[in-house]
C-alpha positions as CSV (number, residue, x, y, z in Angstrom):
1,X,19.5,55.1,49.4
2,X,20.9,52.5,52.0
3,X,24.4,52.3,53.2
4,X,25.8,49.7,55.4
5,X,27.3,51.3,59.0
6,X,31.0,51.1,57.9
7,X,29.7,53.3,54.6
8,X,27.9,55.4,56.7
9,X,31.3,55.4,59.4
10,X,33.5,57.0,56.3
11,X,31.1,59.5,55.6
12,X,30.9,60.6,59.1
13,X,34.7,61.2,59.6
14,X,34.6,63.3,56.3
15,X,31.8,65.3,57.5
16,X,34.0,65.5,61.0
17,X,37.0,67.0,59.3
18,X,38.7,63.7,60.1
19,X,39.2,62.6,57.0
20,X,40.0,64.4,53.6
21,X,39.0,66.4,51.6
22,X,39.3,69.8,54.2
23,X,36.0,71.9,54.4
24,X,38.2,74.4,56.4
25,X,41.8,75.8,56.6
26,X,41.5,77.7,59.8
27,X,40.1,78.1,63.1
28,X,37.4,80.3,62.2
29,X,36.2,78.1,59.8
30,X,36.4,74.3,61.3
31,X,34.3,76.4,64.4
32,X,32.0,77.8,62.0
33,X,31.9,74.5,60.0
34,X,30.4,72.9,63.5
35,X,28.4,75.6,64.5
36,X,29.7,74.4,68.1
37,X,33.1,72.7,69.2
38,X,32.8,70.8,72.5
39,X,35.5,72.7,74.8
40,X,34.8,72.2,78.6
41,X,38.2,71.2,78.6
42,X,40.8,74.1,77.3
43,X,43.6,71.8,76.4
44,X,41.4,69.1,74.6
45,X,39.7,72.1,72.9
46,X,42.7,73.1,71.6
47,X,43.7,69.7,69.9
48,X,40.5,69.0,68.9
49,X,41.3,72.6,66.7
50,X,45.3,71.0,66.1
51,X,43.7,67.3,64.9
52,X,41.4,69.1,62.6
53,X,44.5,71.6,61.3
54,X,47.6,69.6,59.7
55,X,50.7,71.5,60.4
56,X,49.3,74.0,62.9
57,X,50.9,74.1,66.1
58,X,49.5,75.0,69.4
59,X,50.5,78.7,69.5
60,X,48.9,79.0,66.0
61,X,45.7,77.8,67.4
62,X,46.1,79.7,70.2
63,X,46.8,82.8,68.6
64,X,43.9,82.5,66.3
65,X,41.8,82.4,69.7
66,X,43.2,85.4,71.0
67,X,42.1,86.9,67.4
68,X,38.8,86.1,68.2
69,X,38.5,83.2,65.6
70,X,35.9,81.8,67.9
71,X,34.9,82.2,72.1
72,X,34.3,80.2,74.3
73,X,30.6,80.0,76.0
74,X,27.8,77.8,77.3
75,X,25.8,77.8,74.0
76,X,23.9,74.7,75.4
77,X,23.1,72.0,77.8
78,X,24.9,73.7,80.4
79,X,28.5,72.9,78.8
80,X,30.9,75.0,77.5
81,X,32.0,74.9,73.4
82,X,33.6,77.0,70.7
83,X,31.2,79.0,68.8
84,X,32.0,81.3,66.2
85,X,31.6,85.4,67.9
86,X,29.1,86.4,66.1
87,X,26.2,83.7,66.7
88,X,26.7,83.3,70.6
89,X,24.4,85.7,70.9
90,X,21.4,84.4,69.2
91,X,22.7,80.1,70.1
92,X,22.3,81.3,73.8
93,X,18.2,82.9,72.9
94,X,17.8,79.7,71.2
95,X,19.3,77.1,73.0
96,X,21.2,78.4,76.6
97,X,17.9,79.3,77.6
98,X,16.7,75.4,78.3
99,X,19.7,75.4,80.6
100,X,18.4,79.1,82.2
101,X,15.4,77.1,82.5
102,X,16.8,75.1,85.4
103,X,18.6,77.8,87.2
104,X,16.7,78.2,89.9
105,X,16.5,75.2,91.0
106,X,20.7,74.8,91.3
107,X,20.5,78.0,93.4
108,X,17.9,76.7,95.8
109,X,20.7,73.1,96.3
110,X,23.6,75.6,96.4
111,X,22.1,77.7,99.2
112,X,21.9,81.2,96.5
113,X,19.3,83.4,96.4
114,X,18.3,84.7,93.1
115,X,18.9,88.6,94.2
116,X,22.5,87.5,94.3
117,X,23.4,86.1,91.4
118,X,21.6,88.8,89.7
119,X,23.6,90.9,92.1
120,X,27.0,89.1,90.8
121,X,26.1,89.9,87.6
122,X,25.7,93.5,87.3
123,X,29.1,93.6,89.4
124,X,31.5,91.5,86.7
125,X,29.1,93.7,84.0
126,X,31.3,96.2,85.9
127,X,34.8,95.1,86.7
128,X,35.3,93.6,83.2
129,X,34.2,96.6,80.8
130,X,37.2,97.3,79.1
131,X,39.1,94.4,81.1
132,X,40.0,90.7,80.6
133,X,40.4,89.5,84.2
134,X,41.1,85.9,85.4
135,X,38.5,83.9,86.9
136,X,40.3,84.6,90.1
137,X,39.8,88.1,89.8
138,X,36.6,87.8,89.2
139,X,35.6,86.3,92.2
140,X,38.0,89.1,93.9
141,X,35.7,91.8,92.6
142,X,32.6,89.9,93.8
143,X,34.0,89.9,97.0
144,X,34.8,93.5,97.2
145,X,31.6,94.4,96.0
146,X,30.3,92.4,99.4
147,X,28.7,89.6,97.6
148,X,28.9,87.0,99.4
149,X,29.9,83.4,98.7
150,X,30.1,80.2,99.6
151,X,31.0,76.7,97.7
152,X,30.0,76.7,94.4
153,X,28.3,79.8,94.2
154,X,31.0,81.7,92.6
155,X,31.3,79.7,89.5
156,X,27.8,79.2,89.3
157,X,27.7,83.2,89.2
158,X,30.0,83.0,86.6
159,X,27.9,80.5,84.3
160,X,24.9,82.9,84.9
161,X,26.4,85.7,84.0
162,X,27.3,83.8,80.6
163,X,24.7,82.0,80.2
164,X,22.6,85.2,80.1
165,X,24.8,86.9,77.4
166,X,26.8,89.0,79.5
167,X,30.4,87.6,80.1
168,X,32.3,84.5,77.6
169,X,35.1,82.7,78.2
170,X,38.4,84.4,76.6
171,X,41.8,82.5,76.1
172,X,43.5,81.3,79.1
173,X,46.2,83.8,80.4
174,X,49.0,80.5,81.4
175,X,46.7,78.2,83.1
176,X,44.0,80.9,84.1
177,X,40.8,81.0,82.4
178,X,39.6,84.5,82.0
179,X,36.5,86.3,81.0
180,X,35.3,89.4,79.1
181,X,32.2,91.1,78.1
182,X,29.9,89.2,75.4
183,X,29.7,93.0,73.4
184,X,33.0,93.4,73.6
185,X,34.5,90.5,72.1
186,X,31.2,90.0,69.7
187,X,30.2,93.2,68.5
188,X,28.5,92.7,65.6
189,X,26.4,89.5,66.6
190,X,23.9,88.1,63.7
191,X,20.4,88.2,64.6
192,X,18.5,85.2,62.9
193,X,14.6,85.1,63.8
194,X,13.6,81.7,65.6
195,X,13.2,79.6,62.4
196,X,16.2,80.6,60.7
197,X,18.3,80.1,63.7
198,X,16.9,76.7,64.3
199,X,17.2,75.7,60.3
200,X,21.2,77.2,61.1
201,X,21.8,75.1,63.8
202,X,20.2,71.6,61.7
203,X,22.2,72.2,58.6
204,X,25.4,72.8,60.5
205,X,24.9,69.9,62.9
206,X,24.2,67.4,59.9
207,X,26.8,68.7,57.7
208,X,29.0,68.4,60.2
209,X,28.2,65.3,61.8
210,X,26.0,63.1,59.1
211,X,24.7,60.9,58.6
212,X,23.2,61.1,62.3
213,X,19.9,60.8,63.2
214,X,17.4,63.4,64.4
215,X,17.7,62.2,67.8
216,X,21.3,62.8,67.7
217,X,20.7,66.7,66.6
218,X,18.2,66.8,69.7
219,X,20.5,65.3,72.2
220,X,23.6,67.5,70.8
221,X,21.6,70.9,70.9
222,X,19.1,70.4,74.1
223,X,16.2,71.4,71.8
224,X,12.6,69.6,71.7
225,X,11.9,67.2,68.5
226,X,9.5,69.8,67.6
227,X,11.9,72.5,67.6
228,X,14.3,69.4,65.7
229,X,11.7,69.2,63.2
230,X,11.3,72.8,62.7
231,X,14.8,73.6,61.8
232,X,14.6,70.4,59.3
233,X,11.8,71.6,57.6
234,X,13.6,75.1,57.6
235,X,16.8,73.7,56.1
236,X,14.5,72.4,53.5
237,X,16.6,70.6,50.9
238,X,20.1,71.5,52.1
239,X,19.4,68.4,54.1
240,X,18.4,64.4,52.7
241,X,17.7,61.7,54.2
242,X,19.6,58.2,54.2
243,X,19.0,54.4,55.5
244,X,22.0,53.3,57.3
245,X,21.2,49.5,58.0
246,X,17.4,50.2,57.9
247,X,17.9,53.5,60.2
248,X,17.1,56.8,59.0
249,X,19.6,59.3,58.9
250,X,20.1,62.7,57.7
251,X,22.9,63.9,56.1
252,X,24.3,67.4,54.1
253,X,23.5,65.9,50.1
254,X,27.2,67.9,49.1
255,X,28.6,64.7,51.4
256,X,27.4,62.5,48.9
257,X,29.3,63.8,46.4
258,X,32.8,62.1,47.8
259,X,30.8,58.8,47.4
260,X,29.6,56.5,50.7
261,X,31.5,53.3,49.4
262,X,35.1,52.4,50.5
263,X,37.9,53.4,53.3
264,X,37.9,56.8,53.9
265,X,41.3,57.1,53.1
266,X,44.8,56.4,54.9
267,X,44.5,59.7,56.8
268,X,41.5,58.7,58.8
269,X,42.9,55.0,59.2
270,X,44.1,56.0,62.7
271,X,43.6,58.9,64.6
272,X,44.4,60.3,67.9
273,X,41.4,62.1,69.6
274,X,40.8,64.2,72.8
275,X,38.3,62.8,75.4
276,X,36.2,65.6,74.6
277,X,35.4,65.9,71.0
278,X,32.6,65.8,68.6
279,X,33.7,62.6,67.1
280,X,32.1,61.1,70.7
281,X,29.8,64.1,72.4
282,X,28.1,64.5,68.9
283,X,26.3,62.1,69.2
284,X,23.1,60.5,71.5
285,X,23.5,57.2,70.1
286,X,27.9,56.5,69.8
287,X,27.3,52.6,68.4
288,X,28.5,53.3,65.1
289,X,32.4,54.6,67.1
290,X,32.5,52.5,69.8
291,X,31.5,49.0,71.3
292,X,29.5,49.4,74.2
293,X,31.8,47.0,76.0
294,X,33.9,50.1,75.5
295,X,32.6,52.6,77.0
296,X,33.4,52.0,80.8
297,X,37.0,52.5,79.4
298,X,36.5,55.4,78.1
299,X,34.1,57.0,80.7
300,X,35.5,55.7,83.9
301,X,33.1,55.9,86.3
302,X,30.2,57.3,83.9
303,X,30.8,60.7,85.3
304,X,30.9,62.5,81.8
305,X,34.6,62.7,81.7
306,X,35.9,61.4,78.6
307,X,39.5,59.9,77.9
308,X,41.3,60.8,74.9
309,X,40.9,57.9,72.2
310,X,42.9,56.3,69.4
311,X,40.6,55.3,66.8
312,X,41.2,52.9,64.3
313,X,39.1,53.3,61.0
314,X,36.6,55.3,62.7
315,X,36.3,52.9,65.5
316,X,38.0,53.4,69.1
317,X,40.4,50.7,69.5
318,X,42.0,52.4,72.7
319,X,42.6,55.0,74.9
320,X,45.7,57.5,75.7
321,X,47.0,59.8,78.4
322,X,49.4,62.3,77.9
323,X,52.4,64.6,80.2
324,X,53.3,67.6,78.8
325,X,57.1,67.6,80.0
326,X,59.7,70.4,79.1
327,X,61.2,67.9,76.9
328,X,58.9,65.4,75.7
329,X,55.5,64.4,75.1
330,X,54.7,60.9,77.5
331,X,52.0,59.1,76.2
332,X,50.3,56.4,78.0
333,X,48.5,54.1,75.9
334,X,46.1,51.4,77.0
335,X,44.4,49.2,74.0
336,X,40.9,48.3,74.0
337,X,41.4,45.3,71.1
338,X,44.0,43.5,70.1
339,X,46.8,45.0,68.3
340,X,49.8,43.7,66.5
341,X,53.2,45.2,66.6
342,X,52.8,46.3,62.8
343,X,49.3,48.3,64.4
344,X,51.1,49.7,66.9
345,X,53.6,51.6,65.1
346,X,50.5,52.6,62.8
347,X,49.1,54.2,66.2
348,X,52.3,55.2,67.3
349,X,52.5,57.3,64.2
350,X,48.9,58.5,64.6
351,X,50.0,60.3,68.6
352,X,52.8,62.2,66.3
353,X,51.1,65.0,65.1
354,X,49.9,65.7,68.9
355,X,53.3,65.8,69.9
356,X,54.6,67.9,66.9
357,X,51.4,70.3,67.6
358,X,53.4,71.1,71.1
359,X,56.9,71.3,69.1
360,X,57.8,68.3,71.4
361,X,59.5,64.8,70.3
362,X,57.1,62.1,71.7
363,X,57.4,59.5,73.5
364,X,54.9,56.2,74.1
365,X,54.6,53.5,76.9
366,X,52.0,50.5,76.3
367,X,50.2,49.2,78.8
């Protein structure tokens, strides 16, 4: 089968819960849809939860968090996402340990010896049984344990001490992140062997972000192309392949059931995005969203910190910064292409549902 890229485009928004038809009507189950949610960032986490969730507002997402719809950990390559509670376990065996992998060496640039971070572990292991404290307070208790710290070695304790399965992220208390015990907030973790939990992670990455290519899985997870492979072949026929422009791709074969040809339909036409989002981290290769002329826009810098996008028909046509005020959403808008007045109102109309997800009226400035 070959599609052209805009074919292929539709497809992917669908399998991105961008586009109808829905594949999940609550947190738990967009999270579990993914496998893993990019969330680095708490308040682009939240909308990338809100963009995928008509209707919802920010304190229903929220509370759904505090239910323990899904934590917050460093499932892989070092970076914090959404995963549902009961798989962080096993996604931190499979994949966190690459990132454990280079540990050492960050403690040795850092100036921390391994005795103490192993040190800082055992002592949040106990402060937070039983509690939720602030990252704050977590330092506090290394402290009064007399483990000593200088810059960067506290939150690097911190990632350890997730990283090997101990602590997660919880829901911020205001603007404070907090932390808890892994057991305690996940106390019936799955326990796939190696080869099912690799097959896991391929199915839900392709269904999720098809058609992408197997590079794109590798990039995403951190895993080697043999481990890629090996969860393909485990996934076995959940999973085709696909030509996009003489590409190979693989794709979940249900997504071929909403057809590859045509729009994907007025509610994907625009779309306003957090910076950090599957739609862009996804992916390895991120041609098919964005021109590369693009992309300085949208990673000033190149330092990995993404702006939040508007995207037109699955392509990013501009970028958008937003103040939460006590009485309105501001939104800052700067346009990548061309645009019209009738396709600014379109986009105008696309930044609405952020606003109504923070029960705020909205208000936009073009520059």
């Amino acid at each position: 089968m070959e599609w052209t890229t805009s074919q292929a485009l539709a497809l992917r928004l669908r399998s991105l819960l961008l586009a109808p038809p829905p594949a999940a009507d609550d947190v738990a189950g967009v999270v579990e849809w993914f496998g893993a949610m990019q969330a680095q960032d708490m308040a682009s986490g939240l909308w990338s939860l809100g963009v995928r969730l008509p209707g919802r507002t920010v304190d229903d997402v929220s509370a759904a968090l505090e239910r323990r719809e899904a934590i917050r950990t460093w499932p892989m390559r070092g970076t914090v996402h959404l995963v549902p509670p009961a798989d962080a376990r096993w996604m931190l065996e499979l994949m966190g340990v690459r990132a454990l992998a280079g540990a050492a060496k960050r403690r040795e640039t850092i100036g921390l010896s391994e005795a103490i971070a192993e040190r800082g572990v055992e002592v949040l292991a106990t402060a937070l049984e039983g509690n939720r404290l602030t990252r704050a307070q977590c330092l506090a208790a290394l402290a009064e344990a007399g483990v000593e710290l200088g810059p960067q070695m506290g939150y690097h304790i911190l990632w350890y001490a997730s990283q090997r399965g101990v602590t997660c992220i919880a829901p911020h208390l205001g603007k404070e992140q907090t932390f808890v015990l892994l057991d305690e907030w996940a106390p019936e973790p799955r326990r796939p062997e190696r080869a099912e939990a690799l097959g896991i992670m391929a199915l839900r990455y392709f269904r999720s972000h098809g058609p992408a290519t197997r590079a794109d899985f590798a990039r995403w997870t951190g895993l080697t192309m043999a481990d890629t492979r090996a969860g393909l072949a485990e996934a076995g026929d959940r999973l085709t392949t696909v030509r996009v422009d003489g590409a190979e791709m693989v794709v979940d074969p249900a997504l071929l059931d909403s057809g590859p040809a045509g729009p994907a339909g007025p509610a994907a036409e625009w779309l306003a995005l957090p910076g950090f989002d599957e739609y862009m981290l996804g992916y390895k290769d991120r041609a098919m969203m964005m021109a590369a002329e693009h992309l300085a826009a949208v990673v000033p810098g190149g330092n990995g910190v993404f702006r939040a996008t508007l995207v037109r028909g699955g392509r990013v046509a501009g970028t958008w910064t937003r103040t939460l005020g006590r009485k309105a959403v501001t939104v800052e808008v700067q346009p990548l292409v061309p645009l019209g007045a009738a396709e600014r109102t379109a986009a105008e109309a696309a930044l609405r549902p952020y606003a109504d997800f923070h029960g705020l009226p909205l208000r936009v400035r073009w520059t």
